[in-house]
TORKOLDO-486597 format. One record per residue: residue in three letters; residue number from 1; x, y, z of N, C-alpha, C in turn. Coordinates in nm, 2 decimals, padded with zeros to 4 digits, always signed. Layout:
<atoms>
ATOM residuo num  neast nnorth    nup caeast canorth   caup  ceast cnorth    cup
ATOM     ALA NUM      X      Y      Z      X       Y      Z      X      Y      Z
...
</atoms>
This chain:
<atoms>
ATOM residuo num  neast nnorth    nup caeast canorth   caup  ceast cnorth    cup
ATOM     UNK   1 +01.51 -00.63 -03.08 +01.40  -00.71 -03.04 +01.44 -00.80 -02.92
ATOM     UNK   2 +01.56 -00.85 -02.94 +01.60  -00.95 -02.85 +01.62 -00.89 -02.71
ATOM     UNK   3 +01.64 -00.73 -02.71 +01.70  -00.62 -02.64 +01.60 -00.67 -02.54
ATOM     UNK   4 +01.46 -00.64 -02.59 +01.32  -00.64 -02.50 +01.28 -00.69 -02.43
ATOM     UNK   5 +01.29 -00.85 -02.51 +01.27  -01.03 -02.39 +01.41 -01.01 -02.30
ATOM     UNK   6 +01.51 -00.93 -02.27 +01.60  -00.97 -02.20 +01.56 -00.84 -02.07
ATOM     UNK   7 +01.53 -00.69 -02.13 +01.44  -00.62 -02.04 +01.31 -00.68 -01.95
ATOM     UNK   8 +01.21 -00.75 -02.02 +01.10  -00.78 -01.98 +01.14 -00.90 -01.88
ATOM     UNK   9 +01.23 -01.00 -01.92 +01.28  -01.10 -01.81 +01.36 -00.99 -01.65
ATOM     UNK  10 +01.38 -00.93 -01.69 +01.54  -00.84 -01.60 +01.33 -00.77 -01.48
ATOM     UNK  11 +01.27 -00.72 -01.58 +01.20  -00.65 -01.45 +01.08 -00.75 -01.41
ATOM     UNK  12 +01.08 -00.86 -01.44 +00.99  -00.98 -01.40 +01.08 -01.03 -01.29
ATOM     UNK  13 +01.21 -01.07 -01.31 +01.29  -01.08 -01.22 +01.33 -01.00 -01.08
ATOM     UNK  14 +01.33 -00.82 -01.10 +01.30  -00.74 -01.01 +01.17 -00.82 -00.93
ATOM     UNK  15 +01.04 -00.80 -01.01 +00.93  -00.80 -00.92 +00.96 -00.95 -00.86
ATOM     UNK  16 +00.99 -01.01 -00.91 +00.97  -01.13 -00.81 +01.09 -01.14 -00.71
ATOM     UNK  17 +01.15 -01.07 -00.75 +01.27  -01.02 -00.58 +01.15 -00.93 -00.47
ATOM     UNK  18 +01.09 -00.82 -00.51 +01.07  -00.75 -00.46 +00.94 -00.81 -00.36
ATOM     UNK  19 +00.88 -00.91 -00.40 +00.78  -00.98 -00.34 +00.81 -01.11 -00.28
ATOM     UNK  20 +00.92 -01.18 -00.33 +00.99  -01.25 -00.21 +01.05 -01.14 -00.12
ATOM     UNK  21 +01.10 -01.04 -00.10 +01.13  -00.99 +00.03 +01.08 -00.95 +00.08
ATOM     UNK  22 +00.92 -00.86 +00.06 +00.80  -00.86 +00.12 +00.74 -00.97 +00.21
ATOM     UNK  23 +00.72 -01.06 +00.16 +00.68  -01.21 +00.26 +00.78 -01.23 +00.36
ATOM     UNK  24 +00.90 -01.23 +00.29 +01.00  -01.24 +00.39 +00.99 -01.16 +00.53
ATOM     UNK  25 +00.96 -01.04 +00.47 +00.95  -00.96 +00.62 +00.80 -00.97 +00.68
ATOM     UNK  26 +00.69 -01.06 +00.63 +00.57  -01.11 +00.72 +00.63 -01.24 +00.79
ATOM     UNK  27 +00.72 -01.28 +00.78 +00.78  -01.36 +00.86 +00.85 -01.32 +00.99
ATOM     UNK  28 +00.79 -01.33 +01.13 +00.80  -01.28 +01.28 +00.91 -01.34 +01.28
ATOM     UNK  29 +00.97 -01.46 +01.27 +01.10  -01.52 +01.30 +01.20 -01.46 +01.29
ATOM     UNK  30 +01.26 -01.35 +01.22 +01.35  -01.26 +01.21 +01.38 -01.18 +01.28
ATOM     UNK  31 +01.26 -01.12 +01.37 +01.25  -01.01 +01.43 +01.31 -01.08 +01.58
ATOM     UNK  32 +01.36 -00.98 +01.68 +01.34  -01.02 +01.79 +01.29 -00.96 +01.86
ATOM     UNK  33 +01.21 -00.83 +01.82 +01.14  -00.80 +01.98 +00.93 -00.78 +01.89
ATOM     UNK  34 +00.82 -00.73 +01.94 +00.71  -00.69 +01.82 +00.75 -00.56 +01.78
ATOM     UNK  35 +00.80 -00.47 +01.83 +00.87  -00.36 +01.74 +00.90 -00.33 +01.67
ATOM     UNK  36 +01.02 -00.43 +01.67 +01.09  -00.43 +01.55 +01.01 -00.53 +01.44
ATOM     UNK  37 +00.95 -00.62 +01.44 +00.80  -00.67 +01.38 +00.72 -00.55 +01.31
ATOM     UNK  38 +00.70 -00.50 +01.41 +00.62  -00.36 +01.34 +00.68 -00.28 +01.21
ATOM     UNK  39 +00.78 -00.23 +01.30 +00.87  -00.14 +01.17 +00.87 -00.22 +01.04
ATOM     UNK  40 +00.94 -00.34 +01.06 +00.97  -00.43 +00.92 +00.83 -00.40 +00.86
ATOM     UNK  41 +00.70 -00.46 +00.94 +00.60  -00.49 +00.81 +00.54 -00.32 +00.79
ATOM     UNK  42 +00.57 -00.25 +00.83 +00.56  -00.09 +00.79 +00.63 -00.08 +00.72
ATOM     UNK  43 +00.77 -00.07 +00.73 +00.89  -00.08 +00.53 +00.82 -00.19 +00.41
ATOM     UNK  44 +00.78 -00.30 +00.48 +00.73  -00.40 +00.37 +00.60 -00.32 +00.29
ATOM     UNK  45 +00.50 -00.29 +00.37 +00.38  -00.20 +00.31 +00.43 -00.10 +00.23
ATOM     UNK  46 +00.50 -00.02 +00.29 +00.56  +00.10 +00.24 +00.65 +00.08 +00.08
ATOM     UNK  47 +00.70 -00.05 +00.06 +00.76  -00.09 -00.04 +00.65 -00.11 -00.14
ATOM     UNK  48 +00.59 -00.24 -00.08 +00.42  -00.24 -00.15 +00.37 -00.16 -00.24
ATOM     UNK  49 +00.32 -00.04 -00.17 +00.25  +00.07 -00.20 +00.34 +00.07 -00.30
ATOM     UNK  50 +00.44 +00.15 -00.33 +00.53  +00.19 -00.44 +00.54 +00.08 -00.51
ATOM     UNK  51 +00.57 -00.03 -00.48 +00.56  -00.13 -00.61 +00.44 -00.13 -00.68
ATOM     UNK  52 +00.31 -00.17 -00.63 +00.20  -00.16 -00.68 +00.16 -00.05 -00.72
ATOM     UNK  53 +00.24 +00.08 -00.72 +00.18  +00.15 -00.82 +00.28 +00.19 -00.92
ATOM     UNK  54 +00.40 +00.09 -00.91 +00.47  +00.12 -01.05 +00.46 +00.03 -01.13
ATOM     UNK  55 +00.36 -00.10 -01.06 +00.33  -00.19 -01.16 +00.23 -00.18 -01.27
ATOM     UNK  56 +00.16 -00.06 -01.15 +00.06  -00.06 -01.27 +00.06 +00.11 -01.35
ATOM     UNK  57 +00.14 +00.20 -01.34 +00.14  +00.33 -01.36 +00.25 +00.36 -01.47
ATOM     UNK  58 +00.35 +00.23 -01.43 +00.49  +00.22 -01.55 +00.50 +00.13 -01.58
ATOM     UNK  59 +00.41 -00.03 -01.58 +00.41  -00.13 -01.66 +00.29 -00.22 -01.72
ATOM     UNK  60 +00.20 -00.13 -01.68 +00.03  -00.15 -01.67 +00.03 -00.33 -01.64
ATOM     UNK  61 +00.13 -00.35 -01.57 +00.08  -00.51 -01.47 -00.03 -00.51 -01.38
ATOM     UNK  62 -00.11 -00.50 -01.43 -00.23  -00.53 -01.35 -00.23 -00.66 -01.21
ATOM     UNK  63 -00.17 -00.79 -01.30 -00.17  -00.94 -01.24 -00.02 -00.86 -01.13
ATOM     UNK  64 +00.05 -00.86 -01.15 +00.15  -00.82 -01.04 +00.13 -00.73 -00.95
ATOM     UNK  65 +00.02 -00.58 -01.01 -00.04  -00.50 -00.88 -00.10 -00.59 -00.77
ATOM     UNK  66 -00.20 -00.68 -00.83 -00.33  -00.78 -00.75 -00.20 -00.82 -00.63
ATOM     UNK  67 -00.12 -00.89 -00.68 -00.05  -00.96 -00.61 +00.03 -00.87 -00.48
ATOM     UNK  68 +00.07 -00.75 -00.54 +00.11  -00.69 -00.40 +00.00 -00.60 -00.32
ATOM     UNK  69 -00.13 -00.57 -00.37 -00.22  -00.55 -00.29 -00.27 -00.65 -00.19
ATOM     UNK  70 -00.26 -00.81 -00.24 -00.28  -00.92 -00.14 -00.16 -00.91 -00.04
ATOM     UNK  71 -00.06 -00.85 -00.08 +00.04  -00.90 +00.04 +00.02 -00.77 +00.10
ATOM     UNK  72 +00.00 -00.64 +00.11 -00.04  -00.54 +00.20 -00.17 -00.54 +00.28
ATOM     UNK  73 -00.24 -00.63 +00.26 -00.38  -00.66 +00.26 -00.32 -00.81 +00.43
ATOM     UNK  74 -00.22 -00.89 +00.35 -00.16  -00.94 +00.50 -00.09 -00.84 +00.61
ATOM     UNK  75 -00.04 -00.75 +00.46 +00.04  -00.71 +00.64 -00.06 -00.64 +00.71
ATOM     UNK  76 -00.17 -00.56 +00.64 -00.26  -00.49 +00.76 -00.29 -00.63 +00.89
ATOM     UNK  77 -00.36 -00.72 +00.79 -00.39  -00.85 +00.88 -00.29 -00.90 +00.99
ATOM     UNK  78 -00.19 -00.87 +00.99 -00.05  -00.94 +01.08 -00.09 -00.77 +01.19
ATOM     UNK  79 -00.04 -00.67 +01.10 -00.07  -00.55 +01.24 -00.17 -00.55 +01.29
ATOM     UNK  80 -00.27 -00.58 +01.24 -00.39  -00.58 +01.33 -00.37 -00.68 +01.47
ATOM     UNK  81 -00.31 -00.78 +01.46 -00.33  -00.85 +01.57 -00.18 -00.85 +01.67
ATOM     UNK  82 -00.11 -00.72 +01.65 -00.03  -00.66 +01.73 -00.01 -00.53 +01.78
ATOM     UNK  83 +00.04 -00.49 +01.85 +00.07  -00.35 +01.90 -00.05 -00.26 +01.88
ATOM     UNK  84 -00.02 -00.14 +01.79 -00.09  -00.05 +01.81 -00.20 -00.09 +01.69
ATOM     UNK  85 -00.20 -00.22 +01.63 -00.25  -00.23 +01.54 -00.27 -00.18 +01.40
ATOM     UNK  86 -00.34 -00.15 +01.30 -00.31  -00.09 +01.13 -00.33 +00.06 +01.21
ATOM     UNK  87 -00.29 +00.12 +01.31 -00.30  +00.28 +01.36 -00.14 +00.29 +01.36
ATOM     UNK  88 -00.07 +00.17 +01.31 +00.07  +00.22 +01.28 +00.13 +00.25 +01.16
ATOM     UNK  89 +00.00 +00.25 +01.09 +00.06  +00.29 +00.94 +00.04 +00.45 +00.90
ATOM     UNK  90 +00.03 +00.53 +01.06 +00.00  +00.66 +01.06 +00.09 +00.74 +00.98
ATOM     UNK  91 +00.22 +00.67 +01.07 +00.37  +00.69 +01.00 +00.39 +00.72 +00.84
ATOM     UNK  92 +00.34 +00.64 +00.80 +00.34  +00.65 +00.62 +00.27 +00.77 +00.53
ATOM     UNK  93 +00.15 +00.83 +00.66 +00.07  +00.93 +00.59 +00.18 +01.07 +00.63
ATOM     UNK  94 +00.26 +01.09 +00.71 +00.37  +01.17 +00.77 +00.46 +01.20 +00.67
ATOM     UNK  95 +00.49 +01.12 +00.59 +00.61  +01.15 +00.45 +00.58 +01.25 +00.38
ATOM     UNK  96 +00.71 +01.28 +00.30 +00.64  +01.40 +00.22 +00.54 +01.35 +00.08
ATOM     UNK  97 +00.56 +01.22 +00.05 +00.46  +01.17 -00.03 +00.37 +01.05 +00.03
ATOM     UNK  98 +00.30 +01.11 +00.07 +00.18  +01.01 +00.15 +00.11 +00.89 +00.10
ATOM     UNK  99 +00.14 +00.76 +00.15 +00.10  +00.64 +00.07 -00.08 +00.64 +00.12
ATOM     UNK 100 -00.15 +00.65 -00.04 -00.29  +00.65 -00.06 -00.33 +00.53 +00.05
ATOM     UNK 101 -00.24 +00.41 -00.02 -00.31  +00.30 +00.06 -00.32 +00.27 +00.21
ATOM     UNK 102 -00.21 +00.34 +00.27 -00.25  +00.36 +00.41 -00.32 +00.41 +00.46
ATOM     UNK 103 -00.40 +00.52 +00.37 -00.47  +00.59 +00.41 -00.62 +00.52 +00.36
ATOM     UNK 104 -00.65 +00.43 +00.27 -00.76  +00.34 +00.25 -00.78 +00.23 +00.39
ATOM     UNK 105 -00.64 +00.23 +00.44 -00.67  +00.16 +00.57 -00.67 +00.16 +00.67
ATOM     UNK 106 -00.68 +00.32 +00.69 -00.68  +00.40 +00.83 -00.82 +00.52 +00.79
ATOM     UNK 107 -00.86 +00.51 +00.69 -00.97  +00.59 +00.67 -01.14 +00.63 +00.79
ATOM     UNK 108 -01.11 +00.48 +00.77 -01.20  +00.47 +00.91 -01.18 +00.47 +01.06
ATOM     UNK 109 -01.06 +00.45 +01.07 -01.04  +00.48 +01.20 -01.01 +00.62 +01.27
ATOM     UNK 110 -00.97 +00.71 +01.14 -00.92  +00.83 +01.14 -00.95 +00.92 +01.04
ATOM     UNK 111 -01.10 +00.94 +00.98 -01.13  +01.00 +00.92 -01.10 +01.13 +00.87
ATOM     UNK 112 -01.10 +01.20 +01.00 -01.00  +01.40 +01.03 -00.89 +01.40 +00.97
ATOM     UNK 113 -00.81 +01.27 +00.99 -00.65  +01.32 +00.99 -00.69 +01.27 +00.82
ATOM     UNK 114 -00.75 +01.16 +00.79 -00.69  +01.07 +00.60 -00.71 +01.15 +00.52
ATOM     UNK 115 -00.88 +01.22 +00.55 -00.94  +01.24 +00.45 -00.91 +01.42 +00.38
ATOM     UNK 116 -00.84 +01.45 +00.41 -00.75  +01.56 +00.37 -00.62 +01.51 +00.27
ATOM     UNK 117 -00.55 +01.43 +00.35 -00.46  +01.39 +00.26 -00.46 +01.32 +00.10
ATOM     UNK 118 -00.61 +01.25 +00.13 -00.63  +01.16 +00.01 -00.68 +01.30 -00.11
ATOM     UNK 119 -00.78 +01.37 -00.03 -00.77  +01.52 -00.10 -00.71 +01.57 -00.20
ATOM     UNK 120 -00.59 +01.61 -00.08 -00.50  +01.64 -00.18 -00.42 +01.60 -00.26
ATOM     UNK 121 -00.38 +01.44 -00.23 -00.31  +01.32 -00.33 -00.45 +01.29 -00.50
ATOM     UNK 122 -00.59 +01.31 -00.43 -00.65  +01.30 -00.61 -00.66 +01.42 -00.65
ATOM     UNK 123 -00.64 +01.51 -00.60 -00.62  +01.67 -00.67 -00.50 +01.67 -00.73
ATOM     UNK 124 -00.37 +01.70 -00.69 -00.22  +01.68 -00.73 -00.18 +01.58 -00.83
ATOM     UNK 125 -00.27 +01.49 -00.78 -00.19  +01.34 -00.91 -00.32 +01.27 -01.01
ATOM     UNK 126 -00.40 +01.37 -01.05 -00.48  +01.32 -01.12 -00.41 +01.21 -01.23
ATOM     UNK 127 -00.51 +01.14 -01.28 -00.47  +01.02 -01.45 -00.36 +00.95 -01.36
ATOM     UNK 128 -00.27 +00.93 -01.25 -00.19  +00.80 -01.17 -00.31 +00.75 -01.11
ATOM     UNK 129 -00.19 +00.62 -01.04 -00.26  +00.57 -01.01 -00.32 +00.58 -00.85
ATOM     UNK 130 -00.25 +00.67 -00.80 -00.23  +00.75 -00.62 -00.34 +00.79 -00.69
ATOM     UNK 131 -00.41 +00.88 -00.77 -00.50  +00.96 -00.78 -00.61 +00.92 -00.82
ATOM     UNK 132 -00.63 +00.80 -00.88 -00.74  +00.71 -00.89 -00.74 +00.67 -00.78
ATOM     UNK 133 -00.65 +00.60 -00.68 -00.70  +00.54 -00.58 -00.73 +00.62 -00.49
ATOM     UNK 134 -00.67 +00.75 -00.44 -00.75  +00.86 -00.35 -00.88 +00.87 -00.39
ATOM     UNK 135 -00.95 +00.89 -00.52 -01.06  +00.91 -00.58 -01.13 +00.86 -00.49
ATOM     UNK 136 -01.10 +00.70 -00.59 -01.23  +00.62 -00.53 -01.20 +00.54 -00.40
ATOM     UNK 137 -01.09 +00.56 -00.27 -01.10  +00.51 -00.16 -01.22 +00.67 -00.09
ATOM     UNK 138 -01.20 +00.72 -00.13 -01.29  +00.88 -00.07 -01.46 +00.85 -00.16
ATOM     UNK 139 -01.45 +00.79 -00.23 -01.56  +00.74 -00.31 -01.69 +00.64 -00.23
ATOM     UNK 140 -01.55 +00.52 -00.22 -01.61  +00.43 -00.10 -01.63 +00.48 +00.06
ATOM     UNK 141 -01.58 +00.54 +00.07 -01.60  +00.62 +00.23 -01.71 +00.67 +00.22
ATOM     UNK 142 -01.75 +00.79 +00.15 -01.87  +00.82 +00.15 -02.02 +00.77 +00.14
ATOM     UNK 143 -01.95 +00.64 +00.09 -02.08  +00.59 +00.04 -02.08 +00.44 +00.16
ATOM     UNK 144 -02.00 +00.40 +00.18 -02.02  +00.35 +00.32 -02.07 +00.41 +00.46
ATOM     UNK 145 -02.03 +00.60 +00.45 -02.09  +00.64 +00.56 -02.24 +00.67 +00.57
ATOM     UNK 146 -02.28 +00.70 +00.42 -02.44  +00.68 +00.39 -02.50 +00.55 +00.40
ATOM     UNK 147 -02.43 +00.45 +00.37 -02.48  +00.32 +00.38 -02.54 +00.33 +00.58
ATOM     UNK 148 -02.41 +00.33 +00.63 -02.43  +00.30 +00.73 -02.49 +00.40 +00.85
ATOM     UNK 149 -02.53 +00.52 +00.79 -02.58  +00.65 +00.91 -02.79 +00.58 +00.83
ATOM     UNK 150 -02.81 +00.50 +00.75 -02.96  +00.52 +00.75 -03.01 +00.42 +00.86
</atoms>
């Protein structure tokens, strides 16, 4: 029993490493050129994504997913107002395991290229949580594009 509180502290302690060093990299002070700004908050996202779906897929942390969808939710906010903008989270859909959420936030700008991927990420990974969120980010699209073609 005592095994468990000292587990449960050990990966509370992970996550809260893992999200102080996410913030850490929305911090431009580090960087010295926007490039290299860019890359960082593309590894930070890219960390994101995988955390927030092992938070909630292998620890059913729901309150700790929220928390790193808010900080992915900044870094789109930080890319947006640099370089090529959230069209550089292209890179992420390129992997051999394609992060859903990049693709929830390039859906609209790049319909052709997302909407295959998310495809085949809720076909492949049904009952996860990649495959609920391909679901229903292809859920919301559609029904946004009906909203907005009347």
């Amino acid at each position: 029993m005592l095994g468990g509180f000292a587990l449960v502290k050990e990966i509370d302690r992970l996550k809260a490493d893992a999200l102080i060093a996410i913030r850490v990299l929305l911090n431009p002070a580090h960087m010295s050129a926007p490039v290299e700004y860019a890359e960082s908050l593309l590894r930070g996202f890219e960390l994101a994504a995988k955390l927030a779906d092992a938070l909630h897929d292998e620890l059913l942390d729901t309150n700790g997913e929220t928390q790193v969808v808010r900080l992915m939710n900044e870094i789109v906010n930080v890319l947006d107002g640099i370089g090529t903008g959230r069209a550089a989270l292209v890179v992420l859909l390129n992997k051999p395991d394609p992060s859903v959420p990049a693709g929830a936030f390039l859906i609209k700008l790049m319909p052709d290229r997302v909407i295959p991927i998310l495809r085949e990420i809720e076909d492949k990974e049904r009952g996860s949580s990649s495959g609920s969120n391909a679901h229903w980010t292809l859920v919301r699209w559609k029904s946004d594009k009906k909203t907005h073609s009347k």
